[in-house]
RODO-2510 file (C-alpha; in nm, 4 decimals, decimal comma):
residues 377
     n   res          X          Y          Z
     1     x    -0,1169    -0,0614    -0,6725
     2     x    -0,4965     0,0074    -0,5040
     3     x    -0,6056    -0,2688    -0,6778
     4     x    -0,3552    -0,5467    -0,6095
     5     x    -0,3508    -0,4285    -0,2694
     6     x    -0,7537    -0,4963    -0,2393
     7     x    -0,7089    -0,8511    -0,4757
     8     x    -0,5272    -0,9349    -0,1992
     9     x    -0,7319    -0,8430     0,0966
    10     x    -1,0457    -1,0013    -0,0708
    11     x    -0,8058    -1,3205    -0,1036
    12     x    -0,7373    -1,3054     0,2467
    13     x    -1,0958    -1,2523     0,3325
    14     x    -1,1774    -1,5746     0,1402
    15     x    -0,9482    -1,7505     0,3244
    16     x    -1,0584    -1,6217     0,6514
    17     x    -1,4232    -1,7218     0,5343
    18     x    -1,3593    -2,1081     0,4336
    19     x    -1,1488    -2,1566     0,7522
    20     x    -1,5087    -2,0154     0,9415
    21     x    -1,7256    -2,1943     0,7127
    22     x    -1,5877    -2,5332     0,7874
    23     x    -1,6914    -2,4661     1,1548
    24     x    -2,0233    -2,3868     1,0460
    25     x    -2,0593    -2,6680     0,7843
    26     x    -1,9245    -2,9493     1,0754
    27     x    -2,1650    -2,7539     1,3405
    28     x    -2,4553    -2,8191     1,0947
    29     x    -2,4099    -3,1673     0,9658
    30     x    -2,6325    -3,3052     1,2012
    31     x    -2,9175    -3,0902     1,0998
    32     x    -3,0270    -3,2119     0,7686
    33     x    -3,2307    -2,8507     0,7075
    34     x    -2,9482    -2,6351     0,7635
    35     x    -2,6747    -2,8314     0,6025
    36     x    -2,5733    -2,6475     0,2535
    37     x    -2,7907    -2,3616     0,3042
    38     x    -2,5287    -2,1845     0,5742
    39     x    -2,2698    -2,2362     0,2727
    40     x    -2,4558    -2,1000     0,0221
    41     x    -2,5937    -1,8166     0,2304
    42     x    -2,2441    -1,6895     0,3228
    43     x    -2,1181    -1,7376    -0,0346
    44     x    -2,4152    -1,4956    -0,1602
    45     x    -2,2649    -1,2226     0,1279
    46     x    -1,9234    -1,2545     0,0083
    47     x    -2,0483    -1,1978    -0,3216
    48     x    -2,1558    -0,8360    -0,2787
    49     x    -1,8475    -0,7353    -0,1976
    50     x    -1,6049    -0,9228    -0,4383
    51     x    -1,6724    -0,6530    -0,7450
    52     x    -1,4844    -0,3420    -0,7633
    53     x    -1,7576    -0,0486    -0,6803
    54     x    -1,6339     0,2847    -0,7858
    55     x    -1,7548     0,5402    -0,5098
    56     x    -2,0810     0,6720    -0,5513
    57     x    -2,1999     0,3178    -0,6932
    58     x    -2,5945     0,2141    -0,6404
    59     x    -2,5465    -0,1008    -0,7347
    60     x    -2,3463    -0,2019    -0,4430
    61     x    -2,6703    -0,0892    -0,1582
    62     x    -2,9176    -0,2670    -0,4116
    63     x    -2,7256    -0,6281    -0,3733
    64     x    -2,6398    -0,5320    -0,0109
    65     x    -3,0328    -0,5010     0,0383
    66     x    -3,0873    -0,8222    -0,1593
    67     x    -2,8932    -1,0303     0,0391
    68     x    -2,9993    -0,8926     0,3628
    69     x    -3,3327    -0,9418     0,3139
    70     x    -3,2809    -1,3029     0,2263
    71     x    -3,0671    -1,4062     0,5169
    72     x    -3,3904    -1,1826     0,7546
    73     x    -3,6194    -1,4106     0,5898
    74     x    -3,4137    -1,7622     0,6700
    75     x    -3,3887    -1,6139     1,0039
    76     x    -3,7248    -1,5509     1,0868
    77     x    -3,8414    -1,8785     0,9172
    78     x    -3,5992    -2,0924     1,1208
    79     x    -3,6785    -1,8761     1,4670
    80     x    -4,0756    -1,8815     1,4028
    81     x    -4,0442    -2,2300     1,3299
    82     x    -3,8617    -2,4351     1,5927
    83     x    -3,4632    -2,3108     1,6908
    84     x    -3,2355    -2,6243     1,6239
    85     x    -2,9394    -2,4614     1,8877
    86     x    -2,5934    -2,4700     1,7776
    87     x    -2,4262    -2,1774     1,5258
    88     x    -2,6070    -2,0013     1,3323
    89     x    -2,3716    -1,9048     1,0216
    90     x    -2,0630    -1,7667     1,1638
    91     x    -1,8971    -1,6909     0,8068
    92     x    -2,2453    -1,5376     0,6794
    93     x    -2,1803    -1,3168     0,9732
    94     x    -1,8701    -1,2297     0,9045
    95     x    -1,9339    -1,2135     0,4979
    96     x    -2,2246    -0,9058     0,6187
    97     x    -2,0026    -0,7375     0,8408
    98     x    -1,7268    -0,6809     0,5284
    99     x    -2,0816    -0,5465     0,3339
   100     x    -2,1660    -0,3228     0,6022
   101     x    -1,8001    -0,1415     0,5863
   102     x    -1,7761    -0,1292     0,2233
   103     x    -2,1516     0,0111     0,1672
   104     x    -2,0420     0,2769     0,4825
   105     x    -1,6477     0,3656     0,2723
   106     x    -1,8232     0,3182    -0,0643
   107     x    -2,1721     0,3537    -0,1789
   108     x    -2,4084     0,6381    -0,2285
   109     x    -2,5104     0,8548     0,1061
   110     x    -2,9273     0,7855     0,0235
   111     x    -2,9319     0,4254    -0,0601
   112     x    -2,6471     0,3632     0,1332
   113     x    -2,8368     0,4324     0,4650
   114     x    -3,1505     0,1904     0,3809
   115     x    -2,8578    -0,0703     0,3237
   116     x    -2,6809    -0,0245     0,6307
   117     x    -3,0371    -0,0328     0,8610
   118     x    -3,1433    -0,3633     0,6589
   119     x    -2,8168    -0,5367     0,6887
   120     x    -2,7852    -0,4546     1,0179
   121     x    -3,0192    -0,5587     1,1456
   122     x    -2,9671    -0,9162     0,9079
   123     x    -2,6576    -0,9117     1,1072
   124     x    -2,7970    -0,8418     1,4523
   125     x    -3,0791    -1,1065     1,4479
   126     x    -2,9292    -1,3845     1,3089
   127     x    -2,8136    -1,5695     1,6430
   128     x    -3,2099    -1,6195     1,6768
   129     x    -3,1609    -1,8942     1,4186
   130     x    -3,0228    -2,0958     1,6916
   131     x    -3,2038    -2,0292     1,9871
   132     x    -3,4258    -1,8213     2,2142
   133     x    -3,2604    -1,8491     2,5407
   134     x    -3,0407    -1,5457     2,6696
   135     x    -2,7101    -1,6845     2,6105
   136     x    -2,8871    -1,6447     2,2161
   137     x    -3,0063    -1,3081     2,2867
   138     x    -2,6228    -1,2088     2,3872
   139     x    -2,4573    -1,3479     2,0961
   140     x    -2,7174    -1,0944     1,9671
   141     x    -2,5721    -0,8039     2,1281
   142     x    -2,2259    -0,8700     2,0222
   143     x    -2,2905    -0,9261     1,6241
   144     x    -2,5030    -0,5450     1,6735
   145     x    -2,1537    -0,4234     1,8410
   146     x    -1,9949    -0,5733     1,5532
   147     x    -2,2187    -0,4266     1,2941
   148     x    -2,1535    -0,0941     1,4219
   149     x    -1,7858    -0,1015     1,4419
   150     x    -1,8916    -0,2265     1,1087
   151     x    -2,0092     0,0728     1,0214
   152     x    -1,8030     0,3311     1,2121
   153     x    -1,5114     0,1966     0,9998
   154     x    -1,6412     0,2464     0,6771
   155     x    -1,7588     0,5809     0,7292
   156     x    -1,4046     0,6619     0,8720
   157     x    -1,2246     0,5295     0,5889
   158     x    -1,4947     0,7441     0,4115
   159     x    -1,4229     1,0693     0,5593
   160     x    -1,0342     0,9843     0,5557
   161     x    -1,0397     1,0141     0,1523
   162     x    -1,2710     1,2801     0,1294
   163     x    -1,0443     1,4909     0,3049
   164     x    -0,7430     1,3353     0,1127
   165     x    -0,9198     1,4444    -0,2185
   166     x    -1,0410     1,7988    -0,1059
   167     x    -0,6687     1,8586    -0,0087
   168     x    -0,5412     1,7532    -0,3476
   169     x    -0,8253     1,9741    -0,4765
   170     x    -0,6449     2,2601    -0,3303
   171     x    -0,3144     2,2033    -0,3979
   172     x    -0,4486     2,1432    -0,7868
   173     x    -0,6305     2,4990    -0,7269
   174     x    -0,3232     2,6789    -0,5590
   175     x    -0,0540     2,5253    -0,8784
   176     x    -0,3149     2,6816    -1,1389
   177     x    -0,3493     2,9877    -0,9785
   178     x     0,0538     2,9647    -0,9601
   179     x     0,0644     2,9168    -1,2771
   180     x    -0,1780     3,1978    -1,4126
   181     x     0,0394     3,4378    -1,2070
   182     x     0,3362     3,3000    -1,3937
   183     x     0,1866     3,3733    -1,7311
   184     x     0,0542     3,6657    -1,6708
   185     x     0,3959     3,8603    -1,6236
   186     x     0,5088     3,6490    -1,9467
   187     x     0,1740     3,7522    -2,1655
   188     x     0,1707     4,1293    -2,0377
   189     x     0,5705     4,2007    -2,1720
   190     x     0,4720     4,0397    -2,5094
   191     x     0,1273     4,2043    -2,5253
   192     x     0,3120     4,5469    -2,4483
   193     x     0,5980     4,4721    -2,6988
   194     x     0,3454     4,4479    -2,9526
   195     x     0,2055     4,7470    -2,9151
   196     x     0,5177     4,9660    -2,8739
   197     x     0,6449     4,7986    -3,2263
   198     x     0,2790     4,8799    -3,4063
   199     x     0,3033     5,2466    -3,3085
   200     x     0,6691     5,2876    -3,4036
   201     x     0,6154     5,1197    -3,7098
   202     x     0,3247     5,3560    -3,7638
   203     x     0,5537     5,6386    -3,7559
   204     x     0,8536     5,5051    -3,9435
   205     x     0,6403     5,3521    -4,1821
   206     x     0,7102     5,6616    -4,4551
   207     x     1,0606     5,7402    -4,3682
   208     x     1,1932     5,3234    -4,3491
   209     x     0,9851     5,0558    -4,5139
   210     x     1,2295     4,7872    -4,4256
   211     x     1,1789     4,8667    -4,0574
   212     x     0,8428     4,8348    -4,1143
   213     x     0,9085     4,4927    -4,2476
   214     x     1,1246     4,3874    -3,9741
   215     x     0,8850     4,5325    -3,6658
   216     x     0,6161     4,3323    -3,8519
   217     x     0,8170     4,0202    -3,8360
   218     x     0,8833     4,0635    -3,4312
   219     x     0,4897     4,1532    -3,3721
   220     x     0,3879     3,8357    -3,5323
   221     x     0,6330     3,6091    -3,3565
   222     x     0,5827     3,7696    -3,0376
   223     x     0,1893     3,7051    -3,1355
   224     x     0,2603     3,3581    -3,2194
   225     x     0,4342     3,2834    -2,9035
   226     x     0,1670     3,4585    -2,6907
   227     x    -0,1112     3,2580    -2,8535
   228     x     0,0368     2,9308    -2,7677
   229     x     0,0775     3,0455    -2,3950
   230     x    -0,2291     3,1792    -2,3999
   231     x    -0,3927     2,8143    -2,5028
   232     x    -0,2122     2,6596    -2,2505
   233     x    -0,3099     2,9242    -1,9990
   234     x    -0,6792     2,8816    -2,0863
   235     x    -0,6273     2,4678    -2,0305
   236     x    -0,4541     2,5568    -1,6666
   237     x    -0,7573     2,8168    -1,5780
   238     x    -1,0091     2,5142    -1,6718
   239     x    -1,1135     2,5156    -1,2792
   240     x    -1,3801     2,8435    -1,2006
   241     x    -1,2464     2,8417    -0,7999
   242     x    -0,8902     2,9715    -0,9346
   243     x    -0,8166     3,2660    -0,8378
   244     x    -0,6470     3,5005    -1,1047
   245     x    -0,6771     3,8361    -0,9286
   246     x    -0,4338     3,6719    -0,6456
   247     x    -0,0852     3,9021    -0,6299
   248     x     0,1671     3,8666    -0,9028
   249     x     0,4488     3,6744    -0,8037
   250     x     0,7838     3,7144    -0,9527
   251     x     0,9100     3,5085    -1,2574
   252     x     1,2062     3,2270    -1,1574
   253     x     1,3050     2,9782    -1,4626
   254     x     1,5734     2,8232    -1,5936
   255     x     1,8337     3,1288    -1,6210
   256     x     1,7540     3,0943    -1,2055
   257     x     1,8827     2,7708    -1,1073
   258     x     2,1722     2,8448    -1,0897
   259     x     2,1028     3,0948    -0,7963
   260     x     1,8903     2,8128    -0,6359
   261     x     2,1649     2,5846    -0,6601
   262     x     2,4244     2,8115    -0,4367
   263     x     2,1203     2,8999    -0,2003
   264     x     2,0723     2,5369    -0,1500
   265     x     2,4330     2,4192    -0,1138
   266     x     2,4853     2,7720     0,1362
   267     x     2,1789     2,6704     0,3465
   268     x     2,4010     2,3531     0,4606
   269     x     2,2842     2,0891     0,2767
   270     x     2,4762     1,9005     0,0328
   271     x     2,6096     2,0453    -0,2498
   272     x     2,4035     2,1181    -0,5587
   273     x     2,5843     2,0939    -0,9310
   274     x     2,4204     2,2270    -1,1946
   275     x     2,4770     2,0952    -1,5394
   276     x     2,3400     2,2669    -1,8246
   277     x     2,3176     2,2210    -2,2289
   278     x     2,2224     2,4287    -2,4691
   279     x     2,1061     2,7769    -2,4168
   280     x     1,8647     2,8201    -2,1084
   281     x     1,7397     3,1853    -2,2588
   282     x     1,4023     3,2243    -2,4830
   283     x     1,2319     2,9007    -2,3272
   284     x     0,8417     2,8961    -2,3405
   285     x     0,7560     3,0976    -1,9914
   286     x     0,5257     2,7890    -1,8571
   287     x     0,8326     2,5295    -1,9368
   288     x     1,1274     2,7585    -1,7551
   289     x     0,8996     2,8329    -1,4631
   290     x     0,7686     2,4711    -1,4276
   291     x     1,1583     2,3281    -1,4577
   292     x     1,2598     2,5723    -1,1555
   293     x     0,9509     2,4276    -0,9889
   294     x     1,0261     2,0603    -1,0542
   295     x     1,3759     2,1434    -0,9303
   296     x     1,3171     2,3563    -0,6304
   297     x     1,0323     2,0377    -0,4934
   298     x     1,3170     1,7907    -0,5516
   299     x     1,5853     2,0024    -0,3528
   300     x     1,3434     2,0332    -0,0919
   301     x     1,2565     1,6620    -0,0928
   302     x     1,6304     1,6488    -0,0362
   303     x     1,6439     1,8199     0,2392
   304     x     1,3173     1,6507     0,4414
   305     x     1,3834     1,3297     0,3072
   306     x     1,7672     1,2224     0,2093
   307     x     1,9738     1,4486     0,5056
   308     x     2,2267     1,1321     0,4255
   309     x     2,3464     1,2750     0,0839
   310     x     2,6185     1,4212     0,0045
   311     x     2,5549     1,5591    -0,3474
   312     x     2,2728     1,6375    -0,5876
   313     x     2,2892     1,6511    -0,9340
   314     x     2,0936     1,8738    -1,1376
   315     x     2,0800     1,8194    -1,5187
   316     x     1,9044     2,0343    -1,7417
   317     x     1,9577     1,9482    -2,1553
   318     x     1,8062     2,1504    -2,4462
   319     x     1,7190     1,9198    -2,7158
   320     x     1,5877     2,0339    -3,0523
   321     x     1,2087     1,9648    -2,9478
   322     x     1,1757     1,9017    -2,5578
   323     x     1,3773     2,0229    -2,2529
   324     x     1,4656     1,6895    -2,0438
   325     x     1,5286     1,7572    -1,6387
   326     x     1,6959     1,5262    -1,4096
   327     x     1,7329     1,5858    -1,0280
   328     x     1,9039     1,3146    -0,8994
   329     x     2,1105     1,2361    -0,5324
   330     x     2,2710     0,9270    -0,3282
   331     x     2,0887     0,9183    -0,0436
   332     x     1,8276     0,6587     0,0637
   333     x     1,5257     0,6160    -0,0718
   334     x     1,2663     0,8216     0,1540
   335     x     1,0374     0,6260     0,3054
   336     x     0,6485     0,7016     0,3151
   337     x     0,5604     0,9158     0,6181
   338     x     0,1888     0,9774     0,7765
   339     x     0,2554     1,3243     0,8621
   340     x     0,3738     1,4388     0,4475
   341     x     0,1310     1,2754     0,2135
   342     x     0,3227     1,3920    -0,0395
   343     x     0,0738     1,6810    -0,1735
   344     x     0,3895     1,8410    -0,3163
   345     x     0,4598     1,5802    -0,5958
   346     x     0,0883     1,5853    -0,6485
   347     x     0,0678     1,9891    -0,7296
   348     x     0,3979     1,9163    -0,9132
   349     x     0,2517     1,7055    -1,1741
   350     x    -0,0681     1,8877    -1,2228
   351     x     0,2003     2,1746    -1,2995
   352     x     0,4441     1,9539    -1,5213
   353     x     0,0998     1,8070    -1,7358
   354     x    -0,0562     2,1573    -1,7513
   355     x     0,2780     2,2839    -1,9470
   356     x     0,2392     1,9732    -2,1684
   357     x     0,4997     1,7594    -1,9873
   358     x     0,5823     1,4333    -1,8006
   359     x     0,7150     1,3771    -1,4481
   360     x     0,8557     1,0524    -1,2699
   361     x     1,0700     0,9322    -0,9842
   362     x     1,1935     0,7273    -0,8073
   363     x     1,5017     0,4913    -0,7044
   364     x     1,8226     0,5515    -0,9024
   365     x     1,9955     0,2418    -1,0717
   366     x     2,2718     0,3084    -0,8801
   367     x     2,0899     0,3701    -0,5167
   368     x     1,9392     0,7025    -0,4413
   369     x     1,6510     0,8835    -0,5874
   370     x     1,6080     1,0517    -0,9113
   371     x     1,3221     1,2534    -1,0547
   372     x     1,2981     1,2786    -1,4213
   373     x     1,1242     1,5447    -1,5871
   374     x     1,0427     1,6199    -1,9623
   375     x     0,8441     1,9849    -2,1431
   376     x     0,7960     1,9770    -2,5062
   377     x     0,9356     2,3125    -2,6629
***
């Protein structure tokens, strides 16, 4: 979606540009030495910024720095030489100011400063082309007032998704940590089972072989299981800042939602039906604790978002392999809001991948809004 949405700004921006160029193209006709060159100047601006630049790129300052210093040298050639009056290159102009945002939102902080002094001050000089006089030296002034606003908007747009990916940073760190607490109730009732089997079977081993046999059988599946979560745990803990030595939280899963069901339909809003197949008991801990998760977000959602529905529908199915989820209601589809960014969703799915499993929503076929969840077992 990010990058149809910029195709299509960097359409419109070509548009804007020819409509400007053929004002500076029938400004310059009559001056033979200027004629083509204004064209080909501006398309060599708008060429920096046509490429997709991840953030962090030097490539982007390096051309920025090219160009600049090509349209300084034009200018001081044509201003040392003898001013010809009329416009200077009003898409050129226009073509540096889009460069001077984009190396501000987008390229590296060291190079990125040389880039934005250079082009600048490209930008800032370049009515000198025309003219000496003061009306010039005005027309001056307002391309520098430009450039900065230039500037001050990439650099805004700059902080604006460094804070957007710090936050998402934290509600990644705050889901693992989540999660670690989940486990770690899950891993220590295994890890103690095992032991209390190994001594008993220790001491019945004379007296009862076979229930020797058969504690053997429970430590190693009880192992088994706690090896898996314990992979999956050490996938989840990937991140050093998490912080496993934050209070234990209680266990909620599947054999829950129920329970969260009558607490949401008692709370006032619309009713919540559960619908469950196959046996909700003996699920991996990090799949029944992530399914009460995905469920308890969408009720929520509910709640802030859909205050128009009057039911929710909460399937939960037990296949032979995976557990599929489906919280679905008939309200409206929510519409995006400046004040949630949705950070919820966000630590929802770092959750739902980190237990091996896939999470989606959306509008409903019929109307309304359904998430869809699915946890290999």
């Amino acid at each position: 979606m990010n990058r149809i949405l910029v195709g299509v700004l960097q359409v419109a921006g070509l548009g804007a540009m020819a409509l400007i160029g053929l004002v500076d193209v029938t400004a310059s006709m009559s001056v033979s030495r200027l004629f083509g060159g204004q064209v080909l100047l501006a398309v060599a601006a708008a060429a920096v910024w046509l490429p997709h630049y991840r953030p962090g790129s030097r490539m982007l300052p390096a051309a920025a720095i090219a160009v600049s210093l090509v349209s300084l040298t034009v200018t001081a050639m044509l201003a040392l030489a003898d001013p010809y009056g009329g416009l200077w290159g009003l898409a050129e102009s226009a073509a540096l100011l889009v460069v001077l945002a984009l190396v501000a939102r987008t390229a590296q902080p060291g190079p990125a400063v040389v880039a934005l002094v250079i082009t600048g001050a490209a930008v800032s000089v370049m009515p000198l082309r025309a003219g000496h006089t003061t009306i010039y030296g005005t027309f001056c002034l307002i391309q520098a007032l430009g450039a900065a606003a230039a500037i001050g908007l990439g650099v805004t747009l700059r902080m604006m998704a460094g804070n957007r990916q710090r936050a998402l940073d934290s509600v990644r760190s705050e889901q693992r940590a989540e999660f670690a607490r989940d486990l770690h109730d899950f891993i220590a009732h295994h890890v103690t089972g095992i032991v209390v089997q190994a001594q008993g079977a220790r001491f019945v081993a004379e007296q009862d072989p076979k229930r020797v046999l058969l504690a053997l059988e429970q430590i190693e599946q009880a192992g088994t299981e706690t090896m898996a979560s314990m992979r999956r745990m050490v996938g989840v803990l990937r991140d050093p800042e998490s912080r496993p030595d934050a209070p234990l939280a209680p266990v909620a899963g599947v054999p829950e939602l129920a329970a969260l069901a009558e607490q949401f339909t008692a709370a006032g809003g619309p009713p919540g039906r559960l619908h469950l197949e196959g046996d909700p008991h003996g699920l991996p801990v990090e799949v029944s604790t992530s399914v009460y998760r995905v469920v308890m977000e969408a009720l929520t959602n509910v709640r802030q978002h859909a205050p128009q529905a009057t039911a929710v529908d909460i399937w939960v199915r037990r296949a032979k392999d995976q557990l599929l989820v489906r919280v679905a209601n008939d309200g409206p589809a929510p519409r995006p809001s400046l004040d949630r960014p949705g950070y919820g969703l966000v630590g929802l799915t770092e959750r739902v991948r980190a237990a091996g499993g896939r999470i989606a929503s959306g509008p409903g076929v019929d109307g309304g809004w359904v998430v869809d969840a699915v946890f290999p077992l």
